[in-house]
C-alpha atoms as one frame of an Amber mdcrd trajectory, in Angstrom:
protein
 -79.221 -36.585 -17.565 -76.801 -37.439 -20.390 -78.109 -34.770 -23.588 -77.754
 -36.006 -26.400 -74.927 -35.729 -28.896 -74.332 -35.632 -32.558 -71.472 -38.358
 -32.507 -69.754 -37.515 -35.377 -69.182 -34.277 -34.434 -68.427 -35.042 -31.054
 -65.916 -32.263 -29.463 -63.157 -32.305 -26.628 -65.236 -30.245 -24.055 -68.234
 -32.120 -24.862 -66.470 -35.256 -24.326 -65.244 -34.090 -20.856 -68.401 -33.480
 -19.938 -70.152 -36.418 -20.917 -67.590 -38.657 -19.156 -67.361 -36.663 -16.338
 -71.077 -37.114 -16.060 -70.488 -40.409 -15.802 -68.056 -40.534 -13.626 -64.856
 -42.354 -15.681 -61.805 -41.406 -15.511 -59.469 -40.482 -19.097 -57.768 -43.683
 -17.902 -60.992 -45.802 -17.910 -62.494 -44.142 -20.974 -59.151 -44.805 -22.909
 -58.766 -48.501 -21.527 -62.359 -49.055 -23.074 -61.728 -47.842 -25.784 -58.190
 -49.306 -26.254 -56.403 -45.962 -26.527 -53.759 -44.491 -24.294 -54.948 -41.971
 -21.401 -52.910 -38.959 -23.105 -54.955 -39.393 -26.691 -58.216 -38.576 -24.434
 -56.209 -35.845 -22.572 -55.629 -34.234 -26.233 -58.978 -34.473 -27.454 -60.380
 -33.050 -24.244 -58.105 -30.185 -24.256 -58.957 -29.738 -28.011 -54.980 -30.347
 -29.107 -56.274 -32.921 -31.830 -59.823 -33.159 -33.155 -61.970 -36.601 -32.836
 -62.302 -38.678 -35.604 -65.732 -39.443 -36.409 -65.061 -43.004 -36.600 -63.558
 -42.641 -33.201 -66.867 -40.580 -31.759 -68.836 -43.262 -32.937 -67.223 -45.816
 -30.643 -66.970 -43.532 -27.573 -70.680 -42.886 -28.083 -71.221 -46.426 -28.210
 -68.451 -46.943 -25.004 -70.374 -44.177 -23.127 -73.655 -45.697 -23.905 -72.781
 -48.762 -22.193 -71.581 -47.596 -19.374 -74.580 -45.000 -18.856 -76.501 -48.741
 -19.360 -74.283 -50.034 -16.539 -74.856 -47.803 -14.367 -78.548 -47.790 -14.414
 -78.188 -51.768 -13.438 -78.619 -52.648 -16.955 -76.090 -54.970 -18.440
């Protein structure tokens, strides 16, 4: 079960987990997001911090796919 998360404030580990959770890749997660694979590799390994903007659209990216998943749309 996904916990939830204060987007904004979203952090590199947390972001690890949550995709891992779902089971993307950094490759997938940055393709859906329209990002190159090393930006998420940075974030993850806390090089550079998440913009909130940017948190705002992975939550939204990560909320689809959770939807997916479940045989939603």
């Amino acid at each position: 079960m996904l916990r939830r998360v204060a987007w904004p404030s979203l952090t590199g580990q947390e972001l690890k987990r949550l995709r891992l959770q779902l089971g993307l890749t950094q490759k997938a997660l940055a393709m859906r997001l329209g990002i190159q694979r090393n930006t998420v590799t940075r974030w993850e390994m806390g090089r550079h911090p998440i913009n909130p903007v940017i948190a705002i659209a992975i939550g939204a990216v990560l909320a689809a796919e959770r939807q997916k998943r479940k045989g939603g749309r």
